[in-house]
N, C-alpha and C positions, 0 to 999 in steps of 0.2 A: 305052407301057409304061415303067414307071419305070427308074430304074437298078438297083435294088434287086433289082424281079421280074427284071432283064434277069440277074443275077448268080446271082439262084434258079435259072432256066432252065438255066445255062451249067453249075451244080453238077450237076444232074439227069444232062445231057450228060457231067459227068466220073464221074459213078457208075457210066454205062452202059458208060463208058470201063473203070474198073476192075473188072466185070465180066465182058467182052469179057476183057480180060488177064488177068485170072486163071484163065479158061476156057483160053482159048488157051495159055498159060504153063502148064498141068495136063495136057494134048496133047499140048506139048511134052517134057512131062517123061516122062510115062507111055507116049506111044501115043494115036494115034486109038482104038483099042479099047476103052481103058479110058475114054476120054471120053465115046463114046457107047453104052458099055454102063450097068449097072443103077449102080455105084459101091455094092455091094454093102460090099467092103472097102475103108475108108477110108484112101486112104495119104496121109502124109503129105510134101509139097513139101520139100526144101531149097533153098539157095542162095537166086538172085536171086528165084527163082518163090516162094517162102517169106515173102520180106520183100513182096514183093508183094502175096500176099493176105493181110499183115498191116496192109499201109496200108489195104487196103479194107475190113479191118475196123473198123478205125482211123478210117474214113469214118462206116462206117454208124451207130458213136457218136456222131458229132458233127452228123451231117448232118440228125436228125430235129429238133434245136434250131435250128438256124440257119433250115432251113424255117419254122417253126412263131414264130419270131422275125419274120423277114422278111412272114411274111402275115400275124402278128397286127401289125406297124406300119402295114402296107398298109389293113387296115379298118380299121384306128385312125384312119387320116389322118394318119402321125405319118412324114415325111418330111423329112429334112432332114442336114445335112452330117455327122453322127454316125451316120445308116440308110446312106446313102450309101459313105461309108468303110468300115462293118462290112462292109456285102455285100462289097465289094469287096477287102477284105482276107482276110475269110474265104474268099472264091473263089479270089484268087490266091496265098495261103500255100497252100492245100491241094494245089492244080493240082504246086506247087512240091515239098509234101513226096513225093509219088510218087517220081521218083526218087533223091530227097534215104535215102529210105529202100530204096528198090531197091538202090543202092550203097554202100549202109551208111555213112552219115554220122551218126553216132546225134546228136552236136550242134546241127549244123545240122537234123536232122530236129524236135529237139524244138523250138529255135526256131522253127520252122514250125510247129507246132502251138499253140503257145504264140501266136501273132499271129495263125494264124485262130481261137481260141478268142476274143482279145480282138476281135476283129470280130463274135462273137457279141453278148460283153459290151457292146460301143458301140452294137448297135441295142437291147436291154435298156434300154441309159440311156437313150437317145431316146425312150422310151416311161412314164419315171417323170415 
C-alpha cells in the first residue's frame, strides 16, 4: 500500500477518533441519559467538549477533499514526492489541530489548518 493510502487509512482512523470524543465528551457533559436517550432537545456543548466537536466539524470539511484527492492520484498512477508530502501533512497537521483547538490556541490552530489544507493542495499539483 502506498504511503498516500497508508495516510487516507490513518485519517479515516482520526475521524473515528473524533467521533468517539465527541460522543463521549456529550456523556460527559450531559449524562449517560441524555446520551442514550432520543436527543430530542438539542443542547448545546461548552467549554473544552464545544471546541471539540468544532474541530470535528472542521474535519468533516476538509476530509471529503483530501480523500477524493488521494484516490483520484492513486488511479491516476500519479505518485510521487508532492502525493507523498500532501498526505502526510494533511494527516499530521490535522492529528495536531485537535488539541491545538481543544485548548484554545486559535493561532497555532489555524496554522494547522492552513498546512493540512496545503497538503491537500500538493497532491492537486501532482496531479496537473
Amino acid at each position: 500500500m502506498t504511503t498516500e493510502l497508508t495516510m487516507l487509512a490513518w485519517a479515516i482512523v482520526l475521524g473515528l477518533v473524533h467521533v468517539v470524543a465527541t460522543g463521549q465528551l456529550r456523556v460527559a457533559q450531559f449524562g449517560p441519559s441524555y446520551g442514550m436517550g432520543p436527543r430530542d432537545e438539542k443542547k448545546a456543548l461548552t467549554g473544552i467538549p464545544a471546541r471539540v466537536e468544532r474541530a470535528f466539524a472542521n474535519y468533516m470539511q476538509t476530509f471529503p477533499f483530501f480523500a477524493a484527492a488521494v484516490l483520484i492520484a492513486h488511479v491516476a498512477g500519479r505518485h510521487s514526492w508532492l502525493t507523498v508530502t500532501g498526505a502526510e501533512l494533511y494527516f499530521w497537521a490535522r492529528l495536531i489541530y485537535v488539541p491545538l483547538y481543544a485548548t484554545g490556541l486559535p493561532v497555532l490552530r489555524s496554522v494547522a489548518f492552513l498546512v493540512a489544507t496545503l497538503g491537500i493542495v500538493l497532491i492537486l499539483v501532482a496531479l496537473t
